[in-house]
C-alpha positions as MATLAB code, in Angstrom:
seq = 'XXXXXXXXXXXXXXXXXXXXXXXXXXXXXXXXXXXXXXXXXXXXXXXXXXXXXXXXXXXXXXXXXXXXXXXXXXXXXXXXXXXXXXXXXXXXXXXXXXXXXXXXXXXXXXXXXXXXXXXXXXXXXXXXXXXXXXXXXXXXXXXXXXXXXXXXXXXXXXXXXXXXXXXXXXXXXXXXXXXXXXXXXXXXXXXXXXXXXXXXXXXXXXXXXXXXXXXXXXXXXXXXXXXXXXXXXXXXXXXXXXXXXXXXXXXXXXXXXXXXXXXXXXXXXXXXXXXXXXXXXXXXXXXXXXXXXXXXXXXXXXXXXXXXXXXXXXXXXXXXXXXXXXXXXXXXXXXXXXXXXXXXXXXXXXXXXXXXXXXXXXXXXXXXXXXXXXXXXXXXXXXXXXXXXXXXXXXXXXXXXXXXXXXXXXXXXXXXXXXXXXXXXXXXXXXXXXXXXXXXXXXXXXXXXXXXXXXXXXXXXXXXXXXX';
ca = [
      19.718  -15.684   14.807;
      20.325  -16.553   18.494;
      23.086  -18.160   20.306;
      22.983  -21.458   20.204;
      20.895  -22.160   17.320;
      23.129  -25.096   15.763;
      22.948  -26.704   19.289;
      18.973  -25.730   19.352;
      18.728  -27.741   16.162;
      20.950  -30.846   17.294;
      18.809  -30.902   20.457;
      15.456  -31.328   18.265;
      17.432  -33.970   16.191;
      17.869  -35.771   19.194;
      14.242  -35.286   20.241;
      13.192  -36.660   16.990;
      15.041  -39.846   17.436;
      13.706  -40.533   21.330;
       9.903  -40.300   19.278;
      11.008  -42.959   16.696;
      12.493  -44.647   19.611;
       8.941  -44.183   21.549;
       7.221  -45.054   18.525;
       8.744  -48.493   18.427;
       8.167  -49.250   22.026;
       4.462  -48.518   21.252;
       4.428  -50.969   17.965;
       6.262  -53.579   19.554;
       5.691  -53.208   23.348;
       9.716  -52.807   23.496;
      12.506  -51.740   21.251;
      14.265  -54.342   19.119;
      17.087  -55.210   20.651;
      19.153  -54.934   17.178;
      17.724  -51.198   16.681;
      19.990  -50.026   20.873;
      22.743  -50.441   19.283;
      21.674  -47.992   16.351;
      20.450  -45.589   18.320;
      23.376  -43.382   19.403;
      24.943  -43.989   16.130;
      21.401  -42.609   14.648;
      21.949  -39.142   16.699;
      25.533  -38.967   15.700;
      24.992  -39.590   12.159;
      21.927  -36.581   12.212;
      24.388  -34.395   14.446;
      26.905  -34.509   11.521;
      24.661  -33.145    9.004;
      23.728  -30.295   11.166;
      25.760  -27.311    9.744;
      27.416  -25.187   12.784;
      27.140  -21.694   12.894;
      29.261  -20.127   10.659;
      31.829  -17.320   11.699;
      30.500  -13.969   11.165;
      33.000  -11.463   10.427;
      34.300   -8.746   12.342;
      31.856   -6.207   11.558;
      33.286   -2.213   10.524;
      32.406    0.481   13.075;
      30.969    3.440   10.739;
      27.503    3.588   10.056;
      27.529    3.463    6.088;
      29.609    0.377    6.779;
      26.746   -1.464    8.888;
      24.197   -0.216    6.334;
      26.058   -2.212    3.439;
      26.445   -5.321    6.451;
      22.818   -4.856    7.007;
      22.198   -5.864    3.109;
      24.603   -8.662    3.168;
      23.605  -12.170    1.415;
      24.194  -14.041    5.008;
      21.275  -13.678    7.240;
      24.390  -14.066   10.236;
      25.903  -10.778    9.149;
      22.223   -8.915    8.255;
      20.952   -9.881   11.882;
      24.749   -8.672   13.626;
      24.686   -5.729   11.988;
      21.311   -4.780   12.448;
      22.015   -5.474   16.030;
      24.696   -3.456   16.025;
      22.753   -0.915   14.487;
      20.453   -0.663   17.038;
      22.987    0.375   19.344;
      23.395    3.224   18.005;
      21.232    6.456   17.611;
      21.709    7.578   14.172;
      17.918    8.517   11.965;
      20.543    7.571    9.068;
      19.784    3.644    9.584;
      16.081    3.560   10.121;
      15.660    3.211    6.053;
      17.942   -0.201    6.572;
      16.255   -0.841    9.266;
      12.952   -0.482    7.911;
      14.156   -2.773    4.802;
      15.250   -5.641    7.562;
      12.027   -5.528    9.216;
      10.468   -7.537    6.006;
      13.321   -9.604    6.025;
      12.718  -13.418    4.911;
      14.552  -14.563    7.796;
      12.810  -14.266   11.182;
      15.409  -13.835   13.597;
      16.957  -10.837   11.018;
      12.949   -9.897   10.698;
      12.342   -9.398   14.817;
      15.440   -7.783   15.844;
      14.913   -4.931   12.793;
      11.272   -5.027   14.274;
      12.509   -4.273   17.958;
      14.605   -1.372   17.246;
      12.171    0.197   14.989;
       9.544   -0.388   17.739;
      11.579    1.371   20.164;
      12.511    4.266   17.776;
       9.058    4.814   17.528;
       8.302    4.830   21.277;
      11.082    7.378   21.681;
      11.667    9.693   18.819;
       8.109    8.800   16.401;
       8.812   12.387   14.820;
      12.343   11.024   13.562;
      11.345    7.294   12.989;
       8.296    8.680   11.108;
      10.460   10.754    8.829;
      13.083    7.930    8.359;
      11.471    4.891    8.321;
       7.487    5.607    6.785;
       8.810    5.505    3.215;
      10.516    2.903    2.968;
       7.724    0.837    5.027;
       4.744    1.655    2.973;
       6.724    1.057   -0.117;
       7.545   -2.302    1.500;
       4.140   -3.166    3.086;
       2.999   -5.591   -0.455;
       5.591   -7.889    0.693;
       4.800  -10.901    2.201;
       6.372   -9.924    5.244;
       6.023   -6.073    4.910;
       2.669   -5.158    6.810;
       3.791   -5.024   10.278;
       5.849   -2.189   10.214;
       3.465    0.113    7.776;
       0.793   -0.562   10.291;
       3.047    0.080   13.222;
       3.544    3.184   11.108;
      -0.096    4.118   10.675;
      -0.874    3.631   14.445;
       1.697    6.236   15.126;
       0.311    8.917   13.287;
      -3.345    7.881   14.577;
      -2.581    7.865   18.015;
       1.022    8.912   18.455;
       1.884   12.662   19.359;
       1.090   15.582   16.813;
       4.791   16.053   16.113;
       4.715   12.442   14.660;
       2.182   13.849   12.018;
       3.598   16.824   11.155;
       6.277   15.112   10.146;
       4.513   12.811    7.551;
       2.249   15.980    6.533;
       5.792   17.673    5.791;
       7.361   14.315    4.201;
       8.455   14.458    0.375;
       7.272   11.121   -0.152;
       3.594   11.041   -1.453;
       2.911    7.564    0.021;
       3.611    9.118    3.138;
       2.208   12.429    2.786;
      -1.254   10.001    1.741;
      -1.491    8.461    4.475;
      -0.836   11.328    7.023;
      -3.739   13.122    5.236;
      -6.084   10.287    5.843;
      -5.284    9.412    8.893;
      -5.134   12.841    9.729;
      -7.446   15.202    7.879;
     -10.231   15.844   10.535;
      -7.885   17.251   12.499;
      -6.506   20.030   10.286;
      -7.413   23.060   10.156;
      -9.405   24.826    7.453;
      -6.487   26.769    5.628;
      -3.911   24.055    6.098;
      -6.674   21.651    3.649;
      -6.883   24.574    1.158;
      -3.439   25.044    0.693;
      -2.601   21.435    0.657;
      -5.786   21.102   -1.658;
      -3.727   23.823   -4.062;
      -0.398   23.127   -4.143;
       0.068   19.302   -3.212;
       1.845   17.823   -5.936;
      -0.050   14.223   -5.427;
      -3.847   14.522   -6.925;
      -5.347   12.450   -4.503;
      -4.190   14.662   -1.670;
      -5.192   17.706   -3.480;
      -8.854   16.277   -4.166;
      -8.653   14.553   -0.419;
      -8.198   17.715    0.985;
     -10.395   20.007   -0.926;
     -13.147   18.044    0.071;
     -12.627   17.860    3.880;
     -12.053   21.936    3.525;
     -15.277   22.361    1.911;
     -17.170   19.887    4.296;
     -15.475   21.460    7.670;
     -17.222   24.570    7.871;
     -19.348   24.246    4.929;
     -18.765   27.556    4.582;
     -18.856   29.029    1.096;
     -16.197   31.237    0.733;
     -13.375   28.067    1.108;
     -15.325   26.622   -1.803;
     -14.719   29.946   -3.987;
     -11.005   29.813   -2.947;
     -11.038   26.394   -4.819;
     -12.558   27.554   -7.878;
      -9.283   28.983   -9.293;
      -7.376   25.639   -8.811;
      -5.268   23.785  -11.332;
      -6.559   20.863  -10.371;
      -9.818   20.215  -12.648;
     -11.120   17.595   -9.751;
     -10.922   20.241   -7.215;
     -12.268   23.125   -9.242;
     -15.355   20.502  -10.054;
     -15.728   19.746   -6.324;
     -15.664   23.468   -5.263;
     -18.829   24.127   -8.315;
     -20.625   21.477   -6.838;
     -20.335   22.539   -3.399;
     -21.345   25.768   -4.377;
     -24.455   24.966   -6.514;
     -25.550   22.797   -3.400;
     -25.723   26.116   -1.301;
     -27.479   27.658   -3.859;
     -24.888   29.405   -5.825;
     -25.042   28.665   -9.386;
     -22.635   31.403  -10.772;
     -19.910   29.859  -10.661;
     -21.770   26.659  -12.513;
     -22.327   29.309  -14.964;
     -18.869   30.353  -15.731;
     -17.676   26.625  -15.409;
     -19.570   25.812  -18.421;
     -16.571   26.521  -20.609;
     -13.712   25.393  -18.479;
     -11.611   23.257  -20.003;
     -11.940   20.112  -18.023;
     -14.666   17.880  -19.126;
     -14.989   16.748  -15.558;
     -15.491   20.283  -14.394;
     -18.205   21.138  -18.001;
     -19.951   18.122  -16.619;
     -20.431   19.004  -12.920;
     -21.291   22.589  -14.017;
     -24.288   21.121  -16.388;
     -25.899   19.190  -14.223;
     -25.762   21.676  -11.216;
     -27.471   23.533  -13.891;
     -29.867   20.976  -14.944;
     -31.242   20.842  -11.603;
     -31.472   24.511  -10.895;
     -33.511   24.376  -13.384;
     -31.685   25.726  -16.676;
     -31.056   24.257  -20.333;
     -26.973   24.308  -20.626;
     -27.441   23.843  -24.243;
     -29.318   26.753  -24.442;
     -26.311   29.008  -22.869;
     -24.033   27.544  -25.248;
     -25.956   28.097  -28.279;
     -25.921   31.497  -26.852;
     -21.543   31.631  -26.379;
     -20.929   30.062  -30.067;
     -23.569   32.613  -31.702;
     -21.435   35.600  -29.462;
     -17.900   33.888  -29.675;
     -15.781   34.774  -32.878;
     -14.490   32.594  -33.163;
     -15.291   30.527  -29.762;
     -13.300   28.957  -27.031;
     -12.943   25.523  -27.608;
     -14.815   24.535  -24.757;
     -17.983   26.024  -26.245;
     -17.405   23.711  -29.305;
     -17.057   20.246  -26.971;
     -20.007   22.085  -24.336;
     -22.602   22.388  -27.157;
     -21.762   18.537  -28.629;
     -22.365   17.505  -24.779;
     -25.725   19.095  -24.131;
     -26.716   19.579  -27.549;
     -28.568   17.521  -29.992;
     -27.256   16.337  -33.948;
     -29.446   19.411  -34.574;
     -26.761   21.353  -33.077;
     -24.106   19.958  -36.261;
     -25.027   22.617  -38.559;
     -23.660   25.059  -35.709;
     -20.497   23.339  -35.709;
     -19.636   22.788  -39.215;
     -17.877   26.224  -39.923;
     -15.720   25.955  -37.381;
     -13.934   23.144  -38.944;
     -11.789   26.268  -40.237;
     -11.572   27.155  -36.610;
      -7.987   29.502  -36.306;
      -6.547   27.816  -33.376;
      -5.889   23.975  -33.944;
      -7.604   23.096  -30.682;
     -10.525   24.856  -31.795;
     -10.608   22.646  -35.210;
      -9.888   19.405  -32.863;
     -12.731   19.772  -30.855;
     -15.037   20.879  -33.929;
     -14.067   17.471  -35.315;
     -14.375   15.533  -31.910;
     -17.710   17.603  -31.181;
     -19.280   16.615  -34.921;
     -18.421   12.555  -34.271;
     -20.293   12.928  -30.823;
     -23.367   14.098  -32.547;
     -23.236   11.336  -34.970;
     -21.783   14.049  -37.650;
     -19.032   12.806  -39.794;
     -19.088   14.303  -43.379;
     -16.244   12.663  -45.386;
     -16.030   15.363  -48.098;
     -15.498   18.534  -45.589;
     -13.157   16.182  -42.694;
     -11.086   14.671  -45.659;
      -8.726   18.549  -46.248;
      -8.187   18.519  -42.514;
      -6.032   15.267  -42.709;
      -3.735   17.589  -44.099;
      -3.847   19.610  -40.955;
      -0.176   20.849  -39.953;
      -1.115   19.877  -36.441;
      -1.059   15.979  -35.577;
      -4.256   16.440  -32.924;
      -6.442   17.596  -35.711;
      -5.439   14.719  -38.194;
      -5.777   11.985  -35.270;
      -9.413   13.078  -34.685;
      -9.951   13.465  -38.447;
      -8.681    9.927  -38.868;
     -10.803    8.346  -35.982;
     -14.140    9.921  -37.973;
     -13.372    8.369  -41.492;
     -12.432    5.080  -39.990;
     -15.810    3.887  -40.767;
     -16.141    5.563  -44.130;
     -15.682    4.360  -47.813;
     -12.848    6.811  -48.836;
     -11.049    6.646  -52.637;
      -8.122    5.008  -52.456;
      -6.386    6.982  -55.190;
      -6.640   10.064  -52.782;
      -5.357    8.861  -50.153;
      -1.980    7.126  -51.177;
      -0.279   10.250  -52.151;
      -0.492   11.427  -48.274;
       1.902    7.752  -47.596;
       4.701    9.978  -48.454;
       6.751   12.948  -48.275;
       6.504   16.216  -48.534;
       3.806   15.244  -46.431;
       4.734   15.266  -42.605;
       4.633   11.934  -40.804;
       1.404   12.530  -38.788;
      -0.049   12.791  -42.176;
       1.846    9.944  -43.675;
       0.533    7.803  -40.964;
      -3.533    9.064  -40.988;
      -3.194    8.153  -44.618;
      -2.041    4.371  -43.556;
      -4.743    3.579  -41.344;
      -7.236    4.630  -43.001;
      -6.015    2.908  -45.938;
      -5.581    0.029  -44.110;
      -8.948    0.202  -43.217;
     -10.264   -0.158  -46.551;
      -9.748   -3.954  -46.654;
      -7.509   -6.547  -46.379;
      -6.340   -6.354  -50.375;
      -5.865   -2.289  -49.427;
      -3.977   -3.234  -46.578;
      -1.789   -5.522  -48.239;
      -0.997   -3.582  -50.939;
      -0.026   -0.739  -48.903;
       1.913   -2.716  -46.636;
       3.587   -4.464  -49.187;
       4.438   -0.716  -50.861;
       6.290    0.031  -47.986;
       8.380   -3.000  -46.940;
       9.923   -2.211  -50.854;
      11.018    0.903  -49.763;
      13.082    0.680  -47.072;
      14.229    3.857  -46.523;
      10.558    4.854  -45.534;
       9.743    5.843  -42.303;
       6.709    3.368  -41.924;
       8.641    0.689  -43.137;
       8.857   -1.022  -40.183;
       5.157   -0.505  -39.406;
       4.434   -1.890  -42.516;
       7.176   -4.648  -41.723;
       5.193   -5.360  -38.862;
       1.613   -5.430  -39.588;
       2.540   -7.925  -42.810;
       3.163  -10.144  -39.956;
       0.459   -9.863  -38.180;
      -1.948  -10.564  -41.151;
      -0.350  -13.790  -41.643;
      -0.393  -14.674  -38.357;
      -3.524  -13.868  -37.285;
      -6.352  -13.190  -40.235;
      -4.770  -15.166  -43.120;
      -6.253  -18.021  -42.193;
      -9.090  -16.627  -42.242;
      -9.225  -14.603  -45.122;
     -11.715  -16.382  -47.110;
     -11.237  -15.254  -50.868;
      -8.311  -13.939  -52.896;
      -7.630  -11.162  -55.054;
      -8.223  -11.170  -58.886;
      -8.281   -8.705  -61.847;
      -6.328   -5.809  -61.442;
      -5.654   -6.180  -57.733;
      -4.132   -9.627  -57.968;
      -1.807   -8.033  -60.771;
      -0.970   -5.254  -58.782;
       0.166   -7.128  -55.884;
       2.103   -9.537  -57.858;
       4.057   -6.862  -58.752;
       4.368   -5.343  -55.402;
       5.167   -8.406  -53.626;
       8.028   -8.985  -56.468;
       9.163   -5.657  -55.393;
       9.031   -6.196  -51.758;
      10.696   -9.654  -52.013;
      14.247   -9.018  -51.405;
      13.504   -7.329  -48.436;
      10.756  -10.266  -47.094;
      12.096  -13.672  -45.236;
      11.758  -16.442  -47.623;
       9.029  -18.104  -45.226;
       7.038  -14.928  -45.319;
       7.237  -14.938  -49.381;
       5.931  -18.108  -49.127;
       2.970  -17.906  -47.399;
       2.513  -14.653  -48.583;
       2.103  -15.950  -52.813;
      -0.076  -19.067  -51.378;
      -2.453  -16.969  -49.343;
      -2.699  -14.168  -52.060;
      -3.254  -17.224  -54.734;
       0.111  -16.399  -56.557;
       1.984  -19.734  -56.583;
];
């Protein structure tokens, strides 16, 4: 804060009272004689509320000692020791510094903002490096902005060293912005590497796409096809099929992004060809075939295309029986009696699309409750619950209710749980109760479960389930 500010303050105080005093003159056409008197006594009165300045300690000489100062609780020691700071020309401090320039306080806030200013005036390479992380990480604050955008008109229209050295940061906030700020201005093999080895997506997609629309030249595309980025690979088949190359649409029908499938079919589509048709073609030649063929065909094809499908429920790879599963629900196939072995599957990804294609099937109770527990593994222990779940609210209760009773289960606590959801949430409106057989059942069950239920959840459990 500067010099003086205590006696800045005590000199407004005073102003304030000559106003009142002004005021008074204009009410009354003079002051009241009783309220002379009061005046002086007024100031002296405000003057002793008016805190001095306190003492700011001596601060340390080192550098990592002023960094700690410049994080102090008192704004007196944050704005010393970022002056102090200043003085000296170490990149070490600009993170500090960049921290104090959002600082609540305004005199801590403009002195952090002057020597950052001036670091960027005379070393922007340096102050880029130190202080562009820390400001766009910063720049949602209320207070934040000015130094990100500071930052930003550096690398617009500061010198190229400035951004180099955000192109060559390792934070990805900075490397972002550098890139779009920058990207018209790179050349074409700087984009493609950038585009293939970038380890922040939208960079990689960013510059992929300024490569390809820089020369326009087809051969940067087809350096982009091999990418590991499925955005990029998409881009480069697009960019390709718009010059009139619609190989590599060909062979990107079976990639295993759906992003890249997609672009690859409709480049397709408007050259003219059926991508159905080719993939009819791959699963009749394929034995067995890629997995991509299998989610290709359910994309393109029609429910015609099911019967195609079906045998490769027994597909040897578990992908390959995933997608068949995933590819059969997109075609509006879902047949209960040949899905229903696959919950089974020793590979969680095939039971959790097998589970969300019976959801909305009838399924026999009796079959599924021996799946709730062991030998079976857990992904199949759990398939088994939902789904049983999902045959009604007595089902579900039952089940639940089977489960709190044995603690030692592993879905105990899911069972635990979703009891206590019901009867917060859908037991009031849970219009009928159980009867015959069922209510018996969970009579039972819920005398089992008891010991291990609150007494407040007993409760309401027997009144909702018409036990009482």
């Amino acid at each position: 804060m500067p010099a003086g500010g205590s006696a800045g303050i005590m000199t407004a105080v005073g102003d304030l009272v000559d106003r009142l005093f002004r005021r008074l003159r204009t009410l009354f056409g003079r002051v009241p004689a009783a309220a002379v008197p009061a005046r002086g006594a007024a100031v002296r009165d405000l003057r002793a509320t008016v805190p001095a300045r306190p003492a700011v300690p001596d601060l340390p000489e080192g550098v990592p000692d002023l960094l700690l100062a410049a994080c102090h609780p008192n704004g007196y020691v944050r704005e010393a020791a970022v002056t102090a700071l200043g003085e000296r020309d170490d990149v070490t401090a600009l993170p500090v510094l960049a921290l104090r320039a959002a600082d609540w306080v305004p005199e801590v806030r403009d002195r952090a903002r002057r020597v950052c200013a001036r670091w960027l005036d005379r070393a922007p390479a340096e102050a880029i490096a130190g202080l562009a992380p820390a400001a766009l990480a910063l720049q949602a604050r209320q207070e934040g902005r000015w130094l990100a955008q500071a930052v930003g008109d550096v690398l617009r229209d500061g010198p190229p060293e400035a951004l180099a050295a955000a192109l060559a940061s390792e934070d990805r906030r900075t490397r972002r912005l550098a890139y779009t700020t920058g990207v018209r201005t790179l050349d074409v093999d700087h984009l493609v590497h950038a585009a293939r080895t970038d380890s922040d997506l939208p960079i990689r997609v960013l510059c992929a796409e300024a490569a390809i629309r820089s020369t326009g030249d087809p051969e940067v595309a087809r350096r982009l096809l091999t990418s590991r980025t499925a955005a990029v690979r998409a881009e480069a088949v697009r960019a390709l099929a718009a010059a009139g190359d619609t190989g590599p649409a060909v062979e990107a029908l079976t990639d295993r992004s759906a992003l890249v499938r997609a672009t690859a079919q409709v480049a397709l589509r408007r050259a003219g060809t059926d991508p159905a048709t080719r993939y009819r073609a791959l699963l009749a030649d394929q034995r067995p075939p890629r997995p991509a063929v299998i989610a290709g065909l359910a994309e393109t094809g029609t429910r015609a295309d099911a019967a195609l499908l079906r045998p490769w429920l027994a597909h040897p790879s578990s992908r390959g029986r995933a997608e068949t599963v995933r590819a059969l629900r997109h075609l509006g196939d879902t047949p209960r009696d040949l899905l229903l072995p696959l919950l089974t599957d020793e590979v969680s990804s095939v039971t959790r699309q097998v589970v969300q294609s019976l959801e909305g099937h009838t399924l026999d109770e009796h079959h599924l409750r021996p799946l709730l527990h062991p030998p079976h593994p857990l992904h199949v222990q759990r398939a088994a619950y939902r789904l049983l779940c999902a045959q009604g609210v007595w089902t579900r209760i039952s089940v639940d209710l089977e489960l709190v009773a044995t603690p030692d289960h592993a879905l105990c606590g899911t069972a635990r749980s979703d009891l206590g959801e019901w009867l917060r949430r859908d037991a009031a409106t849970t219009y009928s109760v159980p009867d015959g057989p069922r209510a018996t059942e969970l009579s039972g069950l819920l005398a089992e479960a008891e010991p291990f239920l609150s007494r407040e959840s007993t409760r309401s459990l027997r009144f909702c389930l018409n036990l009482t």
